[in-house]
ROSE-879479 format. One record per residue (C-alpha): x, y, z. Coordinates in Angstrom, 2 decimals. Example, Ala and Ser with C-alpha at 12.3 -4.5 7.8 and 13.67 -1.06 7.14 Angstrom:
BEGIN
<dokol><east>12.30</east><north>-4.50</north><up>7.80</up></dokol>
<dokol><east>13.67</east><north>-1.06</north><up>7.14</up></dokol>
//
This chain:
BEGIN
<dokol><east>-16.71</east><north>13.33</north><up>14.71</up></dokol>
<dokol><east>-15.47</east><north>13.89</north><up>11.18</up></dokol>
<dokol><east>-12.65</east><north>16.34</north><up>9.16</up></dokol>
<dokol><east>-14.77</east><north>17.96</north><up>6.80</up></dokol>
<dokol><east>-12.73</east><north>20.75</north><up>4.60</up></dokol>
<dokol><east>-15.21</east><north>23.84</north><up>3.14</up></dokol>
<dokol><east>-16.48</east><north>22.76</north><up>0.09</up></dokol>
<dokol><east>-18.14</east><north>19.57</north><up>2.25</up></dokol>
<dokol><east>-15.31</east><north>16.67</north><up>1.69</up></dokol>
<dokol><east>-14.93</east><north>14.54</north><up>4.24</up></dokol>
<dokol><east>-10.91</east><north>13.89</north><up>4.81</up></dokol>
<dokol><east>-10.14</east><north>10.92</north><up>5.82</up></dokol>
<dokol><east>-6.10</east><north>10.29</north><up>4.33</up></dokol>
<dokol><east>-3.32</east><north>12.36</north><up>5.28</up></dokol>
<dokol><east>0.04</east><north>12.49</north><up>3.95</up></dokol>
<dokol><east>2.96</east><north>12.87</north><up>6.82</up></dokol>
<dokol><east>6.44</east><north>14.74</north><up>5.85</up></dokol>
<dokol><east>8.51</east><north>12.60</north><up>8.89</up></dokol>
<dokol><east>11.66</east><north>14.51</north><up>7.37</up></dokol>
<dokol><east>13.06</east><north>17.51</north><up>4.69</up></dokol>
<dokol><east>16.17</east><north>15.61</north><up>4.28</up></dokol>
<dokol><east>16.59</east><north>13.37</north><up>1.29</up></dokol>
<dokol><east>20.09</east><north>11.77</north><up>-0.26</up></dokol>
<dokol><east>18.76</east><north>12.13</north><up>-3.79</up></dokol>
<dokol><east>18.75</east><north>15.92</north><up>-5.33</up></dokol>
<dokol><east>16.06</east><north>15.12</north><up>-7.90</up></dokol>
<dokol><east>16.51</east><north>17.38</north><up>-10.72</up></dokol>
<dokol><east>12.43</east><north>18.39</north><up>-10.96</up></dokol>
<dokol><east>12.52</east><north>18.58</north><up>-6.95</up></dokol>
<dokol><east>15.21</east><north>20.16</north><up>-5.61</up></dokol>
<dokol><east>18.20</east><north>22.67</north><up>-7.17</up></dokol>
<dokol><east>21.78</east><north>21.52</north><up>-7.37</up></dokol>
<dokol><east>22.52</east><north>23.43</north><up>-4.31</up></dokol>
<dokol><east>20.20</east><north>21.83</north><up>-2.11</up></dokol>
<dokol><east>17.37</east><north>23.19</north><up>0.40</up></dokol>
<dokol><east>17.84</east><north>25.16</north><up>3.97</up></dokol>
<dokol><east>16.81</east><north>22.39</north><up>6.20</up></dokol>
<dokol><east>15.25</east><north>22.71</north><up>9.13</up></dokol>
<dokol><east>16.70</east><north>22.75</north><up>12.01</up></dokol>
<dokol><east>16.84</east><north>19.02</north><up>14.08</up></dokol>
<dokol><east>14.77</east><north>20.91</north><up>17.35</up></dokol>
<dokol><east>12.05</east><north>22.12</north><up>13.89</up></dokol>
<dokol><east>11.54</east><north>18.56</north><up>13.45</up></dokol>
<dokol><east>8.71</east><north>16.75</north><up>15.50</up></dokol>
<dokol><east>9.86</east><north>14.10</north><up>17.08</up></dokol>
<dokol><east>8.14</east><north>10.72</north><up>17.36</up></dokol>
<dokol><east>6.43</east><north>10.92</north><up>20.06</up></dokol>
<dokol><east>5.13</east><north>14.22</north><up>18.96</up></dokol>
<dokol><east>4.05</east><north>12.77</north><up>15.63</up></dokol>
<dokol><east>2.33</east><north>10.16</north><up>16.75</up></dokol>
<dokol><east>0.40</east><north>11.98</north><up>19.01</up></dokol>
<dokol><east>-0.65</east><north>14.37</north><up>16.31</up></dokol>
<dokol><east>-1.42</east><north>11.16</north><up>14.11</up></dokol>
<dokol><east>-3.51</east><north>9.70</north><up>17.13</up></dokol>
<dokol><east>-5.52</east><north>13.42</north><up>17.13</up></dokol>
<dokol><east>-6.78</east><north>13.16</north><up>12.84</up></dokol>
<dokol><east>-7.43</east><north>9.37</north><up>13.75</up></dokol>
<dokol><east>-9.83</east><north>10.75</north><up>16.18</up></dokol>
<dokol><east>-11.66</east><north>12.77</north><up>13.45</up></dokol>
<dokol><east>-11.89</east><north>9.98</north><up>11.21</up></dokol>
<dokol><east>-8.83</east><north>10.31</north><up>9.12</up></dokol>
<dokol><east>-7.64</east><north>6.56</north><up>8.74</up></dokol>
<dokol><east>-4.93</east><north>6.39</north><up>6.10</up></dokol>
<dokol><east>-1.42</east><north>7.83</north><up>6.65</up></dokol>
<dokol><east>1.01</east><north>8.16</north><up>3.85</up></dokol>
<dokol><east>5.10</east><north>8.72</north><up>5.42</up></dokol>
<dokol><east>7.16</east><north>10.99</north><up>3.24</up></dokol>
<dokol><east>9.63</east><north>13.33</north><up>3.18</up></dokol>
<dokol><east>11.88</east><north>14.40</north><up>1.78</up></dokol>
<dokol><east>13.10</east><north>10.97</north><up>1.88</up></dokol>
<dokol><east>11.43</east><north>8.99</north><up>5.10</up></dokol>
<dokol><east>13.79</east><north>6.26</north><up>5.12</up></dokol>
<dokol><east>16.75</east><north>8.45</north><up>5.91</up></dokol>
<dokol><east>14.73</east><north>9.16</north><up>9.34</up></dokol>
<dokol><east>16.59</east><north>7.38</north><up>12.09</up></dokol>
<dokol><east>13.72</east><north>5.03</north><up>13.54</up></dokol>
<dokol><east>11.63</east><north>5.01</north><up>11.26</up></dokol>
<dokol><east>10.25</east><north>1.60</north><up>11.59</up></dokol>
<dokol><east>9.51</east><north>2.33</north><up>14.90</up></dokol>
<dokol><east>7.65</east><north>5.15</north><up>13.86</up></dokol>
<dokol><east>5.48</east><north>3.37</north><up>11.82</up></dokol>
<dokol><east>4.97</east><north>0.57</north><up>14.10</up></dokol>
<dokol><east>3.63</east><north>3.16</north><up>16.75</up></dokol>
<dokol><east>1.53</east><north>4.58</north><up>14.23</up></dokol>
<dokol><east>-0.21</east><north>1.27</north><up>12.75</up></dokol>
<dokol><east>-0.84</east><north>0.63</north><up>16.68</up></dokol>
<dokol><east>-3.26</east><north>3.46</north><up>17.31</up></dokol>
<dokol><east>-6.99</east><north>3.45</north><up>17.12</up></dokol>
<dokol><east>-8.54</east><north>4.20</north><up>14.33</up></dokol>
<dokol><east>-5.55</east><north>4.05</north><up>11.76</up></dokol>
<dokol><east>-6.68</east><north>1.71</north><up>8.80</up></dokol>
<dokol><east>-3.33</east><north>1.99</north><up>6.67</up></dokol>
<dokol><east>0.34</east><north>3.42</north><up>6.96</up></dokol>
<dokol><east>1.76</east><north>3.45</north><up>3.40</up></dokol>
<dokol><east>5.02</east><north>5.05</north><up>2.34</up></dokol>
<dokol><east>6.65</east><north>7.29</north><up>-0.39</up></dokol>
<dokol><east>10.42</east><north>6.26</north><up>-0.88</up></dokol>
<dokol><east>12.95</east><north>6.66</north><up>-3.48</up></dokol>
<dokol><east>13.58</east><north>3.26</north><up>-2.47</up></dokol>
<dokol><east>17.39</east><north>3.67</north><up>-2.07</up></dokol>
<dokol><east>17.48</east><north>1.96</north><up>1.42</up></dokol>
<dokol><east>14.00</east><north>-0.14</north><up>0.68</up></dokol>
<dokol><east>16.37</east><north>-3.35</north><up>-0.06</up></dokol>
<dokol><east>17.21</east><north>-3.28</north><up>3.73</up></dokol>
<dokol><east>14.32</east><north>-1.56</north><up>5.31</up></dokol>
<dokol><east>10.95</east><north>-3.40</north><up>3.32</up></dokol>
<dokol><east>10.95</east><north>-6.73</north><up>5.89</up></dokol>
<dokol><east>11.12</east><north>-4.77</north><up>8.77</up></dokol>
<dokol><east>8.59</east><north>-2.20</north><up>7.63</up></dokol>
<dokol><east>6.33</east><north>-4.82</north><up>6.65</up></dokol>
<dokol><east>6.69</east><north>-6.15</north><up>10.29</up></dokol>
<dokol><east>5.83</east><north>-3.05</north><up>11.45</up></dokol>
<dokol><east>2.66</east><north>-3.15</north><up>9.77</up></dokol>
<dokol><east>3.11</east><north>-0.92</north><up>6.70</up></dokol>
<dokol><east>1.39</east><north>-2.53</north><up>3.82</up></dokol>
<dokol><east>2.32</east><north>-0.83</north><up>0.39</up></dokol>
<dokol><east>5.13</east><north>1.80</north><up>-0.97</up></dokol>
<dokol><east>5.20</east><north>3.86</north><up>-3.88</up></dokol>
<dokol><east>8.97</east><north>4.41</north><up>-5.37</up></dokol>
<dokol><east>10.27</east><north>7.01</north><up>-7.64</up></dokol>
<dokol><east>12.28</east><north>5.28</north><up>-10.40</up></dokol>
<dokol><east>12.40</east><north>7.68</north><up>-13.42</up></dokol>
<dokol><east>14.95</east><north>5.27</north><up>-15.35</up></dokol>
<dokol><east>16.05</east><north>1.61</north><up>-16.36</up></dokol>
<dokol><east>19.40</east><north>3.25</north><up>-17.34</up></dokol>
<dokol><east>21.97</east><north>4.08</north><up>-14.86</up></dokol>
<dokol><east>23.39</east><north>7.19</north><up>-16.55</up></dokol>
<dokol><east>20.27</east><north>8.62</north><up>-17.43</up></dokol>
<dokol><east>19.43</east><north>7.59</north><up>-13.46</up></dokol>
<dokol><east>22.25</east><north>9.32</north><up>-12.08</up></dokol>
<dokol><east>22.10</east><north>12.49</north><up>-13.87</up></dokol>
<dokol><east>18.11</east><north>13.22</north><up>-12.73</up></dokol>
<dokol><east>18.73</east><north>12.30</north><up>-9.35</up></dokol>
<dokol><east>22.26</east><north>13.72</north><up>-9.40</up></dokol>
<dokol><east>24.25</east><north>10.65</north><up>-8.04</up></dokol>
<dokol><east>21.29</east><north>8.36</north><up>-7.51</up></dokol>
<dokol><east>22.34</east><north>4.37</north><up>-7.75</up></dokol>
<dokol><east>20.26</east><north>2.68</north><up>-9.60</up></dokol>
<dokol><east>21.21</east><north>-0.55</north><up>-8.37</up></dokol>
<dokol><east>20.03</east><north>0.44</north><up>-5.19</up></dokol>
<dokol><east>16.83</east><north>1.51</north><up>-6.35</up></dokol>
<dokol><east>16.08</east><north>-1.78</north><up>-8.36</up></dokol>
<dokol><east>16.66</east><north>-3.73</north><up>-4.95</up></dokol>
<dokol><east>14.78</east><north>-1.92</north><up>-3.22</up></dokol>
<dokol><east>11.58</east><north>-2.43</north><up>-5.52</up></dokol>
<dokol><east>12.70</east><north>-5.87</north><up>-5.19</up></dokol>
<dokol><east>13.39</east><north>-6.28</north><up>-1.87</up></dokol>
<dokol><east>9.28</east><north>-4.54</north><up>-1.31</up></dokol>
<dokol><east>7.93</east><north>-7.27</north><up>-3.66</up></dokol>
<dokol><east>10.03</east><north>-9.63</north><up>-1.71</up></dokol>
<dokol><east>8.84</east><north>-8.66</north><up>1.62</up></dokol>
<dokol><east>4.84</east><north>-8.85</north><up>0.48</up></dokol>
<dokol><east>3.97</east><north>-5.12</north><up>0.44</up></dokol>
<dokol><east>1.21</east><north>-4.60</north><up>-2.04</up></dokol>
<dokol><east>0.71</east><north>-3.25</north><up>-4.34</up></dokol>
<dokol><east>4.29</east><north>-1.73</north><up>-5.08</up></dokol>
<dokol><east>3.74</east><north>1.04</north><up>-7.50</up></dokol>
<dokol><east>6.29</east><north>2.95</north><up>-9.26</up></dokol>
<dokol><east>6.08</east><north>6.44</north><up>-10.34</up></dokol>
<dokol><east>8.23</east><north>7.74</north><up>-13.47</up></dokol>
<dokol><east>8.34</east><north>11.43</north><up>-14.14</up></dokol>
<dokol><east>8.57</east><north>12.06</north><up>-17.76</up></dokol>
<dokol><east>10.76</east><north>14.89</north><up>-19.06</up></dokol>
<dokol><east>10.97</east><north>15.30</north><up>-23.04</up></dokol>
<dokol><east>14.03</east><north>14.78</north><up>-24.18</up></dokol>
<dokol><east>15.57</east><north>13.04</north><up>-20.93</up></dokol>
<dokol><east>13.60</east><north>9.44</north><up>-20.75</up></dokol>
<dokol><east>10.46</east><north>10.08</north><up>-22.72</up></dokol>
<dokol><east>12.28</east><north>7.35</north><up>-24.85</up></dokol>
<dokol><east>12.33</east><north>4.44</north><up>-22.01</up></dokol>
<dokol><east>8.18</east><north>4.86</north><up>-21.53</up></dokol>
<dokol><east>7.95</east><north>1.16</north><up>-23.31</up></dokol>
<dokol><east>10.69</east><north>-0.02</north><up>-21.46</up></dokol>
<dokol><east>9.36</east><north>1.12</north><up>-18.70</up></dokol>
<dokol><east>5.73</east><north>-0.37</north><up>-18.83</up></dokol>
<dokol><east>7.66</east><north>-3.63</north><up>-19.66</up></dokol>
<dokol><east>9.46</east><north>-3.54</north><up>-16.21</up></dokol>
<dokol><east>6.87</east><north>-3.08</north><up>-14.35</up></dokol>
<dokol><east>5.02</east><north>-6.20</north><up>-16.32</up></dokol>
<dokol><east>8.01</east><north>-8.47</north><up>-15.31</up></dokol>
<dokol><east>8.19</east><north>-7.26</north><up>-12.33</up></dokol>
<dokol><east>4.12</east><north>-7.57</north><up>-11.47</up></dokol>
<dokol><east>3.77</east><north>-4.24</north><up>-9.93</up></dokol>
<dokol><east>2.20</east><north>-0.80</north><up>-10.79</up></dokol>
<dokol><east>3.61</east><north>2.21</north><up>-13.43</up></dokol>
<dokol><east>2.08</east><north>5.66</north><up>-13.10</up></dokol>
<dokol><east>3.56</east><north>8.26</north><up>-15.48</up></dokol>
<dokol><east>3.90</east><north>12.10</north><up>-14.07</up></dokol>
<dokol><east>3.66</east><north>14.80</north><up>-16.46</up></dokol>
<dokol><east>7.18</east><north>17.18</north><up>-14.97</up></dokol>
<dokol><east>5.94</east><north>20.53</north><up>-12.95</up></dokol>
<dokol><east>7.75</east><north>23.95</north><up>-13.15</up></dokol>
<dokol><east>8.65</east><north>23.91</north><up>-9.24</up></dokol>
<dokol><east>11.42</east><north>26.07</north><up>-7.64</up></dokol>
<dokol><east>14.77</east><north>27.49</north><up>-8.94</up></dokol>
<dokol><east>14.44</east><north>25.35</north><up>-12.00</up></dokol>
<dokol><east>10.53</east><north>25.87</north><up>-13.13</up></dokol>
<dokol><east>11.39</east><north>27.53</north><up>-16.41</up></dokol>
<dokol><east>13.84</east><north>24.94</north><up>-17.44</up></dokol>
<dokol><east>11.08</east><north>21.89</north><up>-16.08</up></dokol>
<dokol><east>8.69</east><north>23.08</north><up>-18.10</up></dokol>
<dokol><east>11.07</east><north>22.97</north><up>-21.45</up></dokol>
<dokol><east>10.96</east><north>19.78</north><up>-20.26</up></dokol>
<dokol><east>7.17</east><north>19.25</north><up>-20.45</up></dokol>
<dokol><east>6.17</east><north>16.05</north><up>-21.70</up></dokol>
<dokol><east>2.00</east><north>15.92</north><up>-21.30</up></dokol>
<dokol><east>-0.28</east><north>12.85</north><up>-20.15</up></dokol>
<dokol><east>-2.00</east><north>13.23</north><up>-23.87</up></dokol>
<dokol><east>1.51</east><north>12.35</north><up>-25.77</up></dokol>
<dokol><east>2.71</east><north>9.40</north><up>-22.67</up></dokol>
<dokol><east>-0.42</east><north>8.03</north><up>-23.66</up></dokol>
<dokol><east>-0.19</east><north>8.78</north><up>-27.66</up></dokol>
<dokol><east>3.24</east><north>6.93</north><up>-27.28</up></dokol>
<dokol><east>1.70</east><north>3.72</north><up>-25.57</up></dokol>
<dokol><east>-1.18</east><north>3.40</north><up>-27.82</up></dokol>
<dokol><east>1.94</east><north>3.80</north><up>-30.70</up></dokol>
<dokol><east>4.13</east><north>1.02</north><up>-28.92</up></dokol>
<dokol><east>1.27</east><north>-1.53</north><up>-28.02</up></dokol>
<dokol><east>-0.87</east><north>-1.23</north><up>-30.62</up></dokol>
<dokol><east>-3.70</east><north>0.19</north><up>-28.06</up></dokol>
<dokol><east>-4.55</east><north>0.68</north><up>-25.03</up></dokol>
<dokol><east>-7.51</east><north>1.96</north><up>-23.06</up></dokol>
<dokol><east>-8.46</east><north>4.14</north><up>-19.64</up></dokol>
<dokol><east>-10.32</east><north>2.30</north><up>-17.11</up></dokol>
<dokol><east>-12.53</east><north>3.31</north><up>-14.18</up></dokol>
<dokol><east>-10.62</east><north>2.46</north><up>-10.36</up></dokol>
<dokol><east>-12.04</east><north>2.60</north><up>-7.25</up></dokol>
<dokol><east>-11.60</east><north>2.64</north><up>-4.03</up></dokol>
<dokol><east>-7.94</east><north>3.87</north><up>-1.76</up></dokol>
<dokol><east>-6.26</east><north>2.63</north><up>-5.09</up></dokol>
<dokol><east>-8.20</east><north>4.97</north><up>-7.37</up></dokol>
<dokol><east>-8.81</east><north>8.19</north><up>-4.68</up></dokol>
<dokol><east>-6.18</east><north>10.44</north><up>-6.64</up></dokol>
<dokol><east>-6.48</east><north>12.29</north><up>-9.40</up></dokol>
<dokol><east>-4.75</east><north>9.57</north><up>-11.62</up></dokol>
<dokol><east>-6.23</east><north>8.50</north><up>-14.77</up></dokol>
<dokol><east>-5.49</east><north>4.41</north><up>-15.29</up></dokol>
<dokol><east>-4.60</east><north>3.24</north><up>-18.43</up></dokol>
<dokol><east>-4.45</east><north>-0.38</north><up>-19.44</up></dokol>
<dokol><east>-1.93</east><north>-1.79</north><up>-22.47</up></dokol>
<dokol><east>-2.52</east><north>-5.04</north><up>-24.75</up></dokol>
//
């Protein structure tokens, strides 16, 4: 048996929202007044979670992405994934983090059989850091990306949202972090989501002029072709001299 949507796509990755909560307040995400959260009896609990899991492994859906909000704020969270790598038919439990608790978390998760995280990281500069996420530490962060490479979870990508104006300026900086660091840099063009959208989009910084600014700062660069679970998005891949 198979999850096939209408247009004939066979589905076989889902993406799981284990929580709304999240101790960052992103500025592109979420306003400076927060969310209405849902309520803690809203919230399925493990058991309940995994049970839905076990039901799309059963039509063929393999790979399970955890986010949130932020998972790792979750209480048990490794034991959720744990439960979830164990059932039949799940190929892959990756996980979305803004890596703030990563530092502590990435051994234990790794136990638990997740294999690879993506982790926001927007800026090298603390300031900068702090104002988009609104308090974020940056230190934290940092650990945590090293505490994922530490703990053998591959590949650890990182995912910058560019916002003119804000850290369009640390895109070189940023592609030589993730070269010392060994792990992967996608850039995200900022969307004009919620109370802010208008203000986002003033913001705007497109793929065409990330990738204008590389080819500047390297001295070329040039899109290749990426299959497989690495390459199953819609991102385009871009390789620098």
């Amino acid at each position: 048996m198979a999850l096939i949507d209408r247009f004939g796509r066979t589905i076989r990755y889902l993406r799981l929202s284990v929580t709304d909560r999240c101790n960052f307040r992103c500025a592109y995400c979420r306003p400076a007044s927060g969310l209405a959260l849902a309520e803690r009896e809203e919230v399925l609990s493990d058991a309940e979670m995994v049970r839905l899991a076990g039901l799309f492994a059963g039509l063929g859906v393999g790979r399970f992405r955890l986010t949130g909000g932020e998972p790792l704020v979750r209480p048990g969270i490794v034991e959720l994934a744990r439960s979830l790598v164990a059932l039949p038919g799940v190929e892959e439990i990756t996980l979305s983090t803004n890596a703030s608790r990563l530092a502590e978390l990435a051994l234990p998760l790794r136990r638990a059989g997740v294999r690879r995280v993506n982790i926001s990281l927007d800026s090298l500069d603390p300031a900068i850091f702090s104002h988009v996420t609104r308090g974020g530490d940056l230190a934290a962060v940092l650990a945590g990306i090293d505490g994922a490479l530490a703990a053998g979870l591959h590949p650890v990508k990182v995912n910058m949202v560019v916002m003119g104006g804000i850290n369009d300026h640390e895109i070189p900086a940023m592609v030589e972090f993730a070269r010392r660091r060994g792990v992967i840099l996608r850039f995200i063009e900022t969307m004009p989501v919620g109370e802010e959208g208008e203000e986002a989009m003033g913001r705007f910084f497109p793929a065409s002029a990330i990738f204008q600014r590389l080819r500047d700062h390297f001295g070329g660069a040039r899109e290749e072709e990426v299959s497989g679970p690495e390459g199953s998005g819609p991102a385009r891949y871009l390789r620098v001299g």
